[in-house]
C-alpha positions as CSV (number, residue, x, y, z in Angstrom):
1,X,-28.6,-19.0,-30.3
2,X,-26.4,-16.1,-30.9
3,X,-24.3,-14.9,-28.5
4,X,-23.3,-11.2,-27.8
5,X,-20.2,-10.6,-26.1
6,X,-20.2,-7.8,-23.3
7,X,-19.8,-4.3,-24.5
8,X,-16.4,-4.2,-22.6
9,X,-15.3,-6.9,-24.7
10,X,-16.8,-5.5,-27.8
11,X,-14.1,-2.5,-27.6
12,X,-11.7,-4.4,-28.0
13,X,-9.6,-5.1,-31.3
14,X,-8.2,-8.5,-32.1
15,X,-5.1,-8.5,-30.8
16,X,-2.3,-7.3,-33.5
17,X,-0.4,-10.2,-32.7
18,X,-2.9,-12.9,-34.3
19,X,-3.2,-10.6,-37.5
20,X,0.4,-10.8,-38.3
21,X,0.3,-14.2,-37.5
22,X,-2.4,-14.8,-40.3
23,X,-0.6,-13.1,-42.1
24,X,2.6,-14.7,-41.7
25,X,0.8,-18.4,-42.0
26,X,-0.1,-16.7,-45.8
27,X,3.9,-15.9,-46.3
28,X,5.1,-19.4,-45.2
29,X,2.5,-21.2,-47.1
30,X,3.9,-19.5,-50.4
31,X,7.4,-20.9,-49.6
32,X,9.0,-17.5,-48.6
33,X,11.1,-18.3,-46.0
34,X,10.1,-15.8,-42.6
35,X,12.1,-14.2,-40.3
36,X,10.2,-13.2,-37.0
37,X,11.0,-9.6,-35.1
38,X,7.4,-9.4,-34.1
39,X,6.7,-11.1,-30.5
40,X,8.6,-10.3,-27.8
41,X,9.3,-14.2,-26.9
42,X,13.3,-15.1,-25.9
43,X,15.1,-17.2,-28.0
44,X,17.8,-17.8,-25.0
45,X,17.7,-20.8,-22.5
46,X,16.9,-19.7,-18.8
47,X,20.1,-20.4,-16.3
48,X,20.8,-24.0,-16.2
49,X,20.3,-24.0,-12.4
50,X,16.4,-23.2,-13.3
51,X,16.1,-25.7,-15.5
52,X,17.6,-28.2,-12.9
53,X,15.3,-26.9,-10.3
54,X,12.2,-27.6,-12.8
55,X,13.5,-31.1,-13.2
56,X,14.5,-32.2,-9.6
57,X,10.9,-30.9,-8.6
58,X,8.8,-32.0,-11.1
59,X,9.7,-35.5,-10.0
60,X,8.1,-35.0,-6.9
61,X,4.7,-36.6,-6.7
62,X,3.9,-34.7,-4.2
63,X,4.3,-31.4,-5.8
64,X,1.6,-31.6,-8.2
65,X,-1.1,-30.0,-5.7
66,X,-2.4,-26.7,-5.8
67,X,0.0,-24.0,-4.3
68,X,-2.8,-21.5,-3.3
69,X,-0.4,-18.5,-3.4
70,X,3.2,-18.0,-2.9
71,X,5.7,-20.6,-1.5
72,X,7.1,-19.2,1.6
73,X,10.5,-18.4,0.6
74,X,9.6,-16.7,-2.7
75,X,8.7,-13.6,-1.2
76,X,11.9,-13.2,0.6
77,X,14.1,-13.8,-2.5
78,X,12.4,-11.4,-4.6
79,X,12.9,-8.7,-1.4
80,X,16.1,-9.7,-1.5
81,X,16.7,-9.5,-5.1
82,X,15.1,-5.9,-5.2
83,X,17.1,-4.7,-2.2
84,X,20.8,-6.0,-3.7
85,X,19.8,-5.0,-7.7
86,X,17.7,-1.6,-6.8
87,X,18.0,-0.1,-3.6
88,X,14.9,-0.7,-2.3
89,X,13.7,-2.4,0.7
90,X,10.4,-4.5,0.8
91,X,8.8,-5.9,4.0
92,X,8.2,-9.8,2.5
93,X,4.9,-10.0,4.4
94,X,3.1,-7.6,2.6
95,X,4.9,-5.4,0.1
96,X,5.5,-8.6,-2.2
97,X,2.6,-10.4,-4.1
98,X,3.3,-13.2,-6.4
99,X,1.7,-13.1,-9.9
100,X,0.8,-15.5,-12.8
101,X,3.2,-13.5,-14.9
102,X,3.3,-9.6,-15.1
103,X,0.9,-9.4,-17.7
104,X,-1.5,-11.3,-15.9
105,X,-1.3,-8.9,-12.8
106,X,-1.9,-5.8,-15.0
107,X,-4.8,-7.2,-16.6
108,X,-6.3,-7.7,-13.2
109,X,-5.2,-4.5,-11.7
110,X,-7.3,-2.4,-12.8
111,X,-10.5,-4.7,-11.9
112,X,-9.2,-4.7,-8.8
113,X,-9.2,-0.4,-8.1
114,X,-10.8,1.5,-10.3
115,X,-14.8,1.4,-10.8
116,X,-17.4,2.4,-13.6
117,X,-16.6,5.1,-15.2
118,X,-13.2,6.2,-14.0
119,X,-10.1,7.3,-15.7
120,X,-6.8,5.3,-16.3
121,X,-4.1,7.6,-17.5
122,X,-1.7,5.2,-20.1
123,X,0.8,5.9,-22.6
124,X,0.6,6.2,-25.8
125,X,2.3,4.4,-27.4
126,X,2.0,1.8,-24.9
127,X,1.6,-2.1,-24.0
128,X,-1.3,-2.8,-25.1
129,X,-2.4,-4.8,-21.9
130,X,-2.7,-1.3,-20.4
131,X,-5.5,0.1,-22.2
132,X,-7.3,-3.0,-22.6
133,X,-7.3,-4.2,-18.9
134,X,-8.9,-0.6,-18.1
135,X,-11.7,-1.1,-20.8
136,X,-12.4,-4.6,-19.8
137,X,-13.1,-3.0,-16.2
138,X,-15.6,-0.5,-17.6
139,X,-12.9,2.4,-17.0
140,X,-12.0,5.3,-19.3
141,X,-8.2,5.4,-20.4
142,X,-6.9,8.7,-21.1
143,X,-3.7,8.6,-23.5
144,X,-0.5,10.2,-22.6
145,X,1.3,11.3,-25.6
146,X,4.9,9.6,-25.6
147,X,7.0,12.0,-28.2
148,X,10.4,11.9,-29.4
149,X,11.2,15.7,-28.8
150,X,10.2,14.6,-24.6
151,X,12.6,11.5,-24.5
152,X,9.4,9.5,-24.8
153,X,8.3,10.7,-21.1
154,X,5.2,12.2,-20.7
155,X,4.2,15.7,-20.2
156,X,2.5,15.6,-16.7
157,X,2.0,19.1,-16.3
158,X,-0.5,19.0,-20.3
159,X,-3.1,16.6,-18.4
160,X,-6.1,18.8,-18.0
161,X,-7.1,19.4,-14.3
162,X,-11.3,17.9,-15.4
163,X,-9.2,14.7,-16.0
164,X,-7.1,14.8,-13.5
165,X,-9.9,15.4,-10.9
166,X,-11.4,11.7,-12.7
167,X,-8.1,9.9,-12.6
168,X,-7.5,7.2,-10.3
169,X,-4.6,5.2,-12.1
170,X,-1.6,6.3,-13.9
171,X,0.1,3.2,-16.1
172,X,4.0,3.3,-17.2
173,X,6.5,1.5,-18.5
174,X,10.5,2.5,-18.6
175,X,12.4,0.8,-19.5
176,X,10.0,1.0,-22.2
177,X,8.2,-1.7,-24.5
178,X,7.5,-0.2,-27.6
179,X,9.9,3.1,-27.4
180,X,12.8,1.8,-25.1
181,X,13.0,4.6,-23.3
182,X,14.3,5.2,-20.0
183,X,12.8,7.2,-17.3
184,X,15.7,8.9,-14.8
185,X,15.5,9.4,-11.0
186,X,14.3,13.4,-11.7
187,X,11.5,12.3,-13.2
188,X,10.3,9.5,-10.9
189,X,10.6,12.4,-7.9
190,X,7.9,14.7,-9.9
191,X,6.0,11.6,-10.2
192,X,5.6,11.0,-6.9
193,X,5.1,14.9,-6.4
194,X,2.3,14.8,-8.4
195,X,0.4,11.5,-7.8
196,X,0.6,12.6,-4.2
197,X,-0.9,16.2,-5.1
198,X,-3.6,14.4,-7.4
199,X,-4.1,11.0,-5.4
200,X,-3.4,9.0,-8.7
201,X,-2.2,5.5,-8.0
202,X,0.9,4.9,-10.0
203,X,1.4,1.2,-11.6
204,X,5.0,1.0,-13.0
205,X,6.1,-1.5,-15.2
206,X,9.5,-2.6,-14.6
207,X,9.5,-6.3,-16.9
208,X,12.8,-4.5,-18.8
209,X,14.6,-3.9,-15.7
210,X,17.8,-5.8,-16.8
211,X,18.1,-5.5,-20.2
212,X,19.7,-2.3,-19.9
213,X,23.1,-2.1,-22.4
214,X,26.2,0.6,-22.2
215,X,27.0,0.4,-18.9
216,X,23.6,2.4,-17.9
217,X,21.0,1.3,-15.0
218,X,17.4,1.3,-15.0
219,X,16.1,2.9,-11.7
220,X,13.2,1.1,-10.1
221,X,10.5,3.7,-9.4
222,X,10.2,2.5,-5.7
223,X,13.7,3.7,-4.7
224,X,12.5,7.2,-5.0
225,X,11.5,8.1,-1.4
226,X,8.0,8.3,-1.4
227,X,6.9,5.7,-4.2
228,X,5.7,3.1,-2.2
229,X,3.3,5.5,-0.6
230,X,1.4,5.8,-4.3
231,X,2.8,3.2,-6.1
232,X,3.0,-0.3,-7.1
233,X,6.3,-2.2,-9.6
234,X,5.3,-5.0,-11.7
235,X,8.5,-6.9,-12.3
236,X,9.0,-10.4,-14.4
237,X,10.8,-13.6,-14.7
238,X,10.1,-13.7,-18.8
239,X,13.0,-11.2,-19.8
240,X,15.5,-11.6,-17.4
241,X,15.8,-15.2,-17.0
242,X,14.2,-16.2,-20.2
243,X,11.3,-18.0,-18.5
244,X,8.4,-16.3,-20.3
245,X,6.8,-19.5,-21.0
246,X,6.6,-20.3,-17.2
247,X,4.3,-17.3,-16.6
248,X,5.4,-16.0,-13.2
249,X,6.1,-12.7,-11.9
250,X,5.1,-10.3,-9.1
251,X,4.3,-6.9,-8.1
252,X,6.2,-4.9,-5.2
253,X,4.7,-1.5,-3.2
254,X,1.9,-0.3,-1.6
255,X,0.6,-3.1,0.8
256,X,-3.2,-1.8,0.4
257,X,-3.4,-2.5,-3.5
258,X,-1.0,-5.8,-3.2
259,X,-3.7,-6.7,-0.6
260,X,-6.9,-6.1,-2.9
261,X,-5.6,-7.5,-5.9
262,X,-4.4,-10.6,-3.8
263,X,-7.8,-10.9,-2.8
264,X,-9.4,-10.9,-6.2
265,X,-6.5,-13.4,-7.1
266,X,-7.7,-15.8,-4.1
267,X,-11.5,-15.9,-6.6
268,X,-9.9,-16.5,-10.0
269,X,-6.4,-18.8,-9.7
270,X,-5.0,-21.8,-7.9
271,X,-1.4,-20.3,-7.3
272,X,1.6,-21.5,-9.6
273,X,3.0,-25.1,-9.9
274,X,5.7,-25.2,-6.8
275,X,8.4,-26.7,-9.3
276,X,8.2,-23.6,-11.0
277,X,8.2,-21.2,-7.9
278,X,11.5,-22.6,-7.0
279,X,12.8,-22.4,-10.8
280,X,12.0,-18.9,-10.2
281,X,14.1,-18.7,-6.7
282,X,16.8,-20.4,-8.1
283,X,17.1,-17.6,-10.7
284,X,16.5,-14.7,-8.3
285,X,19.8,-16.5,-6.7
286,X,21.9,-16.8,-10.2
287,X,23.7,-13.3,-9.3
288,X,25.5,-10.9,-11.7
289,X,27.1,-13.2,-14.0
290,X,23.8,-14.5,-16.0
291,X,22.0,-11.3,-16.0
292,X,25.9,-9.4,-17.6
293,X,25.6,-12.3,-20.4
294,X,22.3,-11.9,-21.2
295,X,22.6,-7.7,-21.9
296,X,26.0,-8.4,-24.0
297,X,23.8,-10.7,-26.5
298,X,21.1,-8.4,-26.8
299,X,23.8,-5.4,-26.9
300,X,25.3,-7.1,-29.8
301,X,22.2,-7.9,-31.5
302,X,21.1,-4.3,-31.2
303,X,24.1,-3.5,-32.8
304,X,24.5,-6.1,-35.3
305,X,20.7,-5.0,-36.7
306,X,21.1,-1.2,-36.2
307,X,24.3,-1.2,-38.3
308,X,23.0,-3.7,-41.2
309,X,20.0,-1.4,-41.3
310,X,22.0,1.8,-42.2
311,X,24.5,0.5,-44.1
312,X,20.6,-0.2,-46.3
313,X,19.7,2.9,-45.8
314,X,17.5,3.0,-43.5
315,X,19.0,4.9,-39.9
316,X,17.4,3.8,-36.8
317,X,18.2,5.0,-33.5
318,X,19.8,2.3,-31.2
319,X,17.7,1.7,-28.0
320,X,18.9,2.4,-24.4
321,X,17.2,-1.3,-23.1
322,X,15.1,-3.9,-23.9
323,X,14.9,-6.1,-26.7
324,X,12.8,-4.1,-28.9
325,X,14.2,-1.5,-31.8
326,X,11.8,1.6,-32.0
327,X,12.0,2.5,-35.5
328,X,10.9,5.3,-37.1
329,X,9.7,4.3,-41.0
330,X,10.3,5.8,-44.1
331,X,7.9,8.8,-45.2
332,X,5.1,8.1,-47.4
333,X,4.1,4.6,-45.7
334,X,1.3,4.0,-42.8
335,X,2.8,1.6,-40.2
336,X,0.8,-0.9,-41.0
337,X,0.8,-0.7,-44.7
338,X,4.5,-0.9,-44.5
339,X,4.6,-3.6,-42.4
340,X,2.7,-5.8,-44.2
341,X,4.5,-5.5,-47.4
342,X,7.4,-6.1,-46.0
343,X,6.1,-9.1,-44.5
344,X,4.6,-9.9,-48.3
345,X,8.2,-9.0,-49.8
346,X,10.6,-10.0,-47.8
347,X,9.6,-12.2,-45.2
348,X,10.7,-10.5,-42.2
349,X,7.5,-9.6,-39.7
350,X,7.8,-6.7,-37.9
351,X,5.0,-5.2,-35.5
352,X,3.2,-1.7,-36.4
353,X,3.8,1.0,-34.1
354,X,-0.1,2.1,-34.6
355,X,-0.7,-1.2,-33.0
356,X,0.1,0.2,-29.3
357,X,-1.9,3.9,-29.9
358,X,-2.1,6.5,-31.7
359,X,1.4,8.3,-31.5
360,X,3.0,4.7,-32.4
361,X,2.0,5.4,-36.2
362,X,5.2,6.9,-38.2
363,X,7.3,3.7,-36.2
364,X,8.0,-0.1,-36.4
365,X,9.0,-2.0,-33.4
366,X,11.4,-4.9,-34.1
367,X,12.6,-7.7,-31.7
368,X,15.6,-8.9,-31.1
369,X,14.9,-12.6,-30.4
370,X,17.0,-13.8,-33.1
371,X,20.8,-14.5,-33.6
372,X,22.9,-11.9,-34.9
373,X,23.3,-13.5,-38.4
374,X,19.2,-13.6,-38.6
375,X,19.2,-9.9,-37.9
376,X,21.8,-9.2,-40.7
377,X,19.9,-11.0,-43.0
378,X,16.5,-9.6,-42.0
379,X,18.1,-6.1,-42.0
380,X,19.7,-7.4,-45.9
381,X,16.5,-7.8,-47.2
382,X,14.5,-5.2,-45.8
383,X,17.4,-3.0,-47.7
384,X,16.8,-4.7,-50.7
385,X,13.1,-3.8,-50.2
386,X,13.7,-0.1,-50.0
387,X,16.1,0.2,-52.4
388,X,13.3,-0.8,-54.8
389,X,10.7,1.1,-53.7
């Protein structure tokens, strides 16, 4: 019997991930030695006081049930956390819901508040999580052009009004994965301005919050006055404490939508292992000293890669945050064309900017999950590779 998968389903791509990682299985099987700057995936240990948490706990018999939901602490340490890193104050009880990772909480969102039919306003370029969780929901995402020449913001006031009287849910992300933007307080005030004018939920994205490098600080989207009153922030253990294989996060905000999407969460998950929960408090208590460590490595990996890269010729702007370089590629190539030959010549694998929407194409991104002397050498031979082209 042959089995049709829904028409949802059938919309969507394979991810771009699992190409490049066919493709990479090719390059090591032919002996070429590979250097990864594709997935997003930290190379760095989590605090040691985490680790020591998963230990002590995970020799507890009695831990080993299912949690249901949230430990009862947890939501008090995140509330905490947010209040003494951003300004903003959250009532535990009901402005805090613990999630199975931030991804996992975005691909249920929009399930959990749009219906049939309705539109999702998402970057583009974005994470591709955002488009996908609206399609999978039977919604209509709208892309929002993310260009150079706007700092990567979008232009609110270019949304026609016929789909602005559709929209239901605006998705962003700053700091931003792929383009590593950041998004300033001004801007997060006409936000609010206009989701309030339009009723448009706004889900903000706020995984990159910490990996932030000059001296700058991101600024949470719910400290603009306002925010919480059409808004929700996503925020995640994965890139600040280097705990993405744990898979736990949570979302912040409006109490209505925390309430909903806790409620589909009560039909489709068990809650999290409790050793893990309190991994996750004991890094929520590690203070400044972790978190300042943590963005001097990826500063000086930025760095190290953005100045190997010119001194081959190739200039690439260095990113505000994250651990993502947002590269613009050299003219005459697709992004996807060039990054599979580099991946063929050189070994280093790269991710195609078309791979998270349309305005991506024209850019690489590249990851800086690697030590420095990896980067130099990945930025050495993809110098090599243009000088012969």
């Amino acid at each position: 019997m042959r089995i049709q998968p829904s028409k949802n389903i059938q919309q969507l791509p394979l991810g771009v991930f699992n190409q490049l990682l066919r493709a990479k299985r090719r390059v090591m099987e032919s002996g070429k030695p590979v250097i990864d700057l594709s997935v997003g995936s930290p190379d760095l240990p989590p605090p040691r006081e985490v680790m020591e948490e998963i230990r002590k706990w995970s020799m507890d018999g009695s831990k080993y049930g299912y949690t249901l939901e949230a430990i009862p602490s947890f939501n008090g340490k995140v509330a905490a956390f947010y209040e003494e890193r951003y300004g903003v104050r959250l009532n535990p009880r009901d402005e805090v819901l613990q999630l199975i990772g931030s991804q996992d909480g975005l691909a249920h969102l929009a399930m959990t508040v749009i219906d049939p039919g309705d539109v999702v306003l998402v970057p583009d370029p974005g994470y591709p999580i955002y488009e996908a969780s609206v399609r999978i929901a039977g919604g209509v995402p709208y892309p929002m052009p993310l260009e150079e020449e706007n700092g990567f913001l979008p232009r609110l006031e270019a949304i026609p009004e016929a789909v602005l009287g559709r929209a239901k849910m605006m998705l962003l992300n700053y700091p931003g994965n792929p383009v590593t933007a950041m998004a300033d307080r001004a801007f997060f005030e006409e936000l609010v301005r206009f989701a309030k004018k339009h009723e448009i939920l706004i889900a903000h994205d706020f995984t990159y919050s910490e990996l932030v490098f000059d001296g700058r600080r991101a600024v949470s989207f719910l400290s603009v006055p306002g925010a919480k009153e059409v808004g929700v922030e996503f925020n995640s253990f994965s890139k600040t404490f280097n705990m993405a294989g744990c898979r736990i996060g949570y979302v912040v905000g409006h109490p209505e939508v925390l309430q909903a999407l806790g409620r589909l969460m009560s039909h489709t998950q068990y809650g999290i292992f409790y050793p893990i929960q309190k991994a996750a408090e004991a890094a929520l208590d590690t203070g400044d000293a972790f978190i300042r460590r943590q963005v001097e490595t990826y500063q000086a990996r930025r760095d190290a890669l953005v100045e190997r890269l010119a001194a081959g010729g190739w200039e690439v702007a260095k990113p505000p945050a994250t651990m993502y370089v947002w590269a613009k590629i050299p003219e005459g190539w697709s992004s996807e064309s060039f990054v599979f030959r580099v991946l063929e010549e050189t070994g280093v694998v790269l991710t195609p900017g078309r791979a998270f929407g349309e305005k991506g194409e024209g850019y690489v991104r590249i990851t800086l999950v690697q030590p420095e002397d990896r980067l130099k050498e990945a930025a050495d031979r993809i110098g090599r590779f243009l000088e012969g082209r």
